[in-house]
C-alpha positions as CSV (number, residue, x, y, z in Angstrom):
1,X,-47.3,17.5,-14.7
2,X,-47.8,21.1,-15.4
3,X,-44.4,23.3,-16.5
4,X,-44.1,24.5,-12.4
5,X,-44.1,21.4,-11.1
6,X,-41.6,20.4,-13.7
7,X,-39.1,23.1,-12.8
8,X,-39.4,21.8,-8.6
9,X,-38.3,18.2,-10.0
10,X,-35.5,19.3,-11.8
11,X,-34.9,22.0,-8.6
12,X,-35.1,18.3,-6.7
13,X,-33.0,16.7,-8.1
14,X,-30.1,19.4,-8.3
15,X,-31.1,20.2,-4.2
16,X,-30.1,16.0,-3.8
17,X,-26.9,16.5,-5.5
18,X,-26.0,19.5,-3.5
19,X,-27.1,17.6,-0.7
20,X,-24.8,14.5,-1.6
21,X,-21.6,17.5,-1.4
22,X,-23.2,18.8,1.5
23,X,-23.3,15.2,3.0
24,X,-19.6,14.3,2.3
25,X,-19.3,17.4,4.2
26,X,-20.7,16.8,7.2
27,X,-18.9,13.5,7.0
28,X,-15.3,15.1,6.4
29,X,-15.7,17.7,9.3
30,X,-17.0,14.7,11.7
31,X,-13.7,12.8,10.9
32,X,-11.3,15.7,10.8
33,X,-12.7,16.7,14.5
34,X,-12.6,13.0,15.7
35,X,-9.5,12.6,14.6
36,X,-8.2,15.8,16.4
37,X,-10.2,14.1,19.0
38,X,-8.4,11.1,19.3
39,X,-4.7,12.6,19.4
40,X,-5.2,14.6,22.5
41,X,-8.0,12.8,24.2
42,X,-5.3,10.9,26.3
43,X,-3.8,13.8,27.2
44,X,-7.1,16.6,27.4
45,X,-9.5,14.2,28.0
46,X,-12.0,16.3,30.1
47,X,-11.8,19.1,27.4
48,X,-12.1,17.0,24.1
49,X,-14.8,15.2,25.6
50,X,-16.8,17.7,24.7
51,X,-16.2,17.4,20.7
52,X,-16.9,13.1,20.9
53,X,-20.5,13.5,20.9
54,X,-21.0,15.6,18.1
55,X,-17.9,14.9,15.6
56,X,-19.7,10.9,15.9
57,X,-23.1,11.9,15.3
58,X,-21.6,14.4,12.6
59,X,-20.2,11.5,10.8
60,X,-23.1,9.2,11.1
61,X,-25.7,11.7,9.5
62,X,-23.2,12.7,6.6
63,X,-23.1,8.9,6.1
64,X,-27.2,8.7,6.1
65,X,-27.1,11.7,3.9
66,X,-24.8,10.8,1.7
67,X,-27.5,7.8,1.4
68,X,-30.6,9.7,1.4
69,X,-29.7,11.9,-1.2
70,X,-29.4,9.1,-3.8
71,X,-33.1,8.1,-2.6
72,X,-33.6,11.5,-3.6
73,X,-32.6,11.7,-6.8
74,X,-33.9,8.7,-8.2
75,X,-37.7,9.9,-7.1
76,X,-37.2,12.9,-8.4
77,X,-35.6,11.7,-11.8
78,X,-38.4,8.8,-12.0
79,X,-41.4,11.1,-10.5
80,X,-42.4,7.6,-7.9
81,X,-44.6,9.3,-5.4
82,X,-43.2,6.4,-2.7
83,X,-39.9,7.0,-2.7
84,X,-40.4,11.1,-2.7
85,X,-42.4,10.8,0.5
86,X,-40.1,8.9,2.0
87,X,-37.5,11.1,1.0
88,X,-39.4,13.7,3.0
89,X,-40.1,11.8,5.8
90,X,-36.4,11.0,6.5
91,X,-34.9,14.2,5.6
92,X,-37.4,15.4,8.3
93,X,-36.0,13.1,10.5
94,X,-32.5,14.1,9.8
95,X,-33.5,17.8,10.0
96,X,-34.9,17.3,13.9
97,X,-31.2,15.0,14.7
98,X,-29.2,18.2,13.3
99,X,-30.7,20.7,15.1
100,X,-30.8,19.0,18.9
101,X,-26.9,18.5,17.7
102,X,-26.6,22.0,16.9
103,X,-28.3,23.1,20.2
104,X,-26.1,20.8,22.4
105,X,-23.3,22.1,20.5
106,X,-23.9,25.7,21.0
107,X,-24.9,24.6,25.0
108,X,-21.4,23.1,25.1
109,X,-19.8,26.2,23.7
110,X,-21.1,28.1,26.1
111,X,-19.6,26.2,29.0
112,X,-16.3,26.0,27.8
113,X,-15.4,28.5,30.2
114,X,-16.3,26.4,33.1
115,X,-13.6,24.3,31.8
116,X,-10.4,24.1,34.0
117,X,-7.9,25.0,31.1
118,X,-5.0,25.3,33.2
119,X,-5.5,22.8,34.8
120,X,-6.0,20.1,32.1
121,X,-3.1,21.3,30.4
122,X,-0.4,21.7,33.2
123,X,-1.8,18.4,34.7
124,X,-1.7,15.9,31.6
125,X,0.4,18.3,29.2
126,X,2.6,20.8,30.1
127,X,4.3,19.5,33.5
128,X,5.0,16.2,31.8
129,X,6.9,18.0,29.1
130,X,10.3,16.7,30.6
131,X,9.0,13.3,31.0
132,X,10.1,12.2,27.4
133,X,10.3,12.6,23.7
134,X,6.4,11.7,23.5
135,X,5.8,14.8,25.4
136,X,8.0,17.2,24.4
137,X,6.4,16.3,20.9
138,X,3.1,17.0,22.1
139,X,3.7,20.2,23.5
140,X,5.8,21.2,20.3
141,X,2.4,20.1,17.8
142,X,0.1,21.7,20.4
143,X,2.6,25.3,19.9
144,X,3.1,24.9,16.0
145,X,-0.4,24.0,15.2
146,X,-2.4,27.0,17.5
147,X,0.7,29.6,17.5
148,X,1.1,29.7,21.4
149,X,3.6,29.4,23.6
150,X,3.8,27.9,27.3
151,X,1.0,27.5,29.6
152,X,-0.2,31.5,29.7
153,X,3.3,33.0,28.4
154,X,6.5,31.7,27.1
155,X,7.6,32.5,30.9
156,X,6.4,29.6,31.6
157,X,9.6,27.3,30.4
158,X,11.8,28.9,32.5
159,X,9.4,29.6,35.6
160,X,7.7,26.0,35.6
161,X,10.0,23.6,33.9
162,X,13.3,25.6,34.1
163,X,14.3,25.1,30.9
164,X,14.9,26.8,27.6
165,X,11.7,27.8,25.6
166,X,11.7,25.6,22.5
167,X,11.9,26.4,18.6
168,X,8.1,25.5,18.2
169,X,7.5,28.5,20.4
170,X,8.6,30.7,17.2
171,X,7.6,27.9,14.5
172,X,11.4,26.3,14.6
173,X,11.5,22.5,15.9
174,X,14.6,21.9,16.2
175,X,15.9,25.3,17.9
176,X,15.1,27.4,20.7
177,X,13.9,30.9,20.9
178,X,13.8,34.1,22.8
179,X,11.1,35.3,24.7
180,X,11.2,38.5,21.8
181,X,10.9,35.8,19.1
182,X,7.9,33.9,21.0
183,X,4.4,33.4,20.6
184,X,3.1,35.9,23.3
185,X,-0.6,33.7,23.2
186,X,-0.5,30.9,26.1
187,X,-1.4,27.7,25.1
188,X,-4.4,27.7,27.6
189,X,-6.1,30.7,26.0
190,X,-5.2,29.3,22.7
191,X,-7.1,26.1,23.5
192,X,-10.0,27.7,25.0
193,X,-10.5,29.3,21.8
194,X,-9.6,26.5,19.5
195,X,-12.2,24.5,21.4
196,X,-15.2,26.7,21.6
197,X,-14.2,27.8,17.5
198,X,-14.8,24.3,16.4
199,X,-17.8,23.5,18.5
200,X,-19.4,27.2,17.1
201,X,-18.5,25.6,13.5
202,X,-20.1,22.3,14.1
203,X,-23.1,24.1,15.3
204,X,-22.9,25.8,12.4
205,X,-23.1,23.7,10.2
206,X,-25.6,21.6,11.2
207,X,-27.8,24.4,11.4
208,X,-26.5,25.7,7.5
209,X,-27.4,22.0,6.4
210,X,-30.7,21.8,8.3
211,X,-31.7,25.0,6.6
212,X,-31.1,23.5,3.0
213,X,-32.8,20.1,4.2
214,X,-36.0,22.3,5.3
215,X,-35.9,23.4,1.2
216,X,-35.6,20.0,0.0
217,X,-38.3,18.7,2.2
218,X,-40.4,21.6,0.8
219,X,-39.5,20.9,-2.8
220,X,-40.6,17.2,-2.1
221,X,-43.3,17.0,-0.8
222,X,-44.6,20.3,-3.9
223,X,-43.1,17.1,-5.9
224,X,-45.0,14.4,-4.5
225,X,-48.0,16.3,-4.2
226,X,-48.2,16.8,-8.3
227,X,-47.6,13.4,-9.1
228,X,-50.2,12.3,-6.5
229,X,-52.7,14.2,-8.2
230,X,-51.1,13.0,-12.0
231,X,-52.2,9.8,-11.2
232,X,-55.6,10.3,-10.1
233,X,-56.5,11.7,-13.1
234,X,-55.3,8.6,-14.4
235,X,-52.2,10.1,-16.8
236,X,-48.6,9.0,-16.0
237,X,-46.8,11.9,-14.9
């Protein structure tokens, strides 16, 4: 194996352990988002519905990468022509999954505003606030964790549900707060934006990772190629 072929095996194998992080990754993302998922689907089911697909998929490729990588590594590290192709051949594979996610992602960005916001979140969220602790708790994490306040103002206490605006309105649980001290964002605009943020970064990173996979595949097949011809010249390589 001549001294450039040498440096893309040793670029191999560093790629598959960048590619083992970059497979965690995916796999933390996937499970952050479906666990986001799962504590409002009850409540925002038409809206988080679109994040199941992808955070799921997301979590079964970083799993298969995670896997692959290790395939990777050890053709790289013990120059087997085998196991390098097939490396390739299901990285490509991967590659093609990630990119029809990231296009459906981006697709479903795009229609999140033909999303009834408003509705979802008066309907199953907001109206119910008085219904019981469970609620008011919801409301209160949905406030705290995106910095809004009431359905499209903190108005929306007094107006809707005739009562005081809460402390998570101004980041205090326990008390209330004025409509001075208030998050001035409403909670349907801060949804909106929440949602199509985190479908834009899943799209993103599929795309990121796909990019790095295309290098690897590259890189491995350069790999496979050079041992290929090693051995027909009969010399271990």
């Amino acid at each position: 194996m001549g001294c450039g072929m040498g440096i893309i095996k040793y670029l191999l194998f560093i790629f598959n352990f960048i590619f083992v992080l970059c497979g965690l990754a995916i796999l933390v993302v996937g499970v952050l988002v479906q666990v986001g998922n799962k504590h409002y689907s009850k409540e925002l089911d038409d809206i988080t519905s679109n994040l199941t697909v992808p955070s799921i998929t997301l979590i079964v490729i970083g799993s298969i990468i995670f896997i692959i990588a290790f395939l990777g590594c050890c053709g790289a590290i013990r120059e087997s022509h085998c196991m390098v192709v097939t490396f390739a051949c299901l990285l490509l594979t991967i590659l093609i999954i990630q990119v029809a996610i990231a296009i459906y992602v981006f697709v479903a960005a795009g229609n999140v505003g033909e999303i009834n916001f408003e509705k979802e979140y008066r309907k199953n969220v907001f109206d119910r606030y008085n219904d019981g602790q469970e609620q008011k708790d919801l409301v209160n994490t949905i406030q705290e964790g995106l910095q809004c306040c009431g359905v499209n103002s903190p108005n929306d206490f007094e107006a809707i549900l005739h009562t005081h605006i809460p402390g998570s309105c101004c980041g205090k649980r326990e008390d209330s707060c004025t409509i001075i001290d208030s998050y001035k964002t409403g909670c349907v605009s801060a949804l909106k934006d929440f949602f199509k943020y985190g479908l834009t970064v899943l799209g993103g990173i599929a795309i990121g990772i796909a990019a790095a996979e295309l290098i690897g595949i590259v890189f491995a097949l350069c790999l496979a190629n050079s041992i290929k011809n090693a051995e027909r010249r009969g010399y271990s390589v």
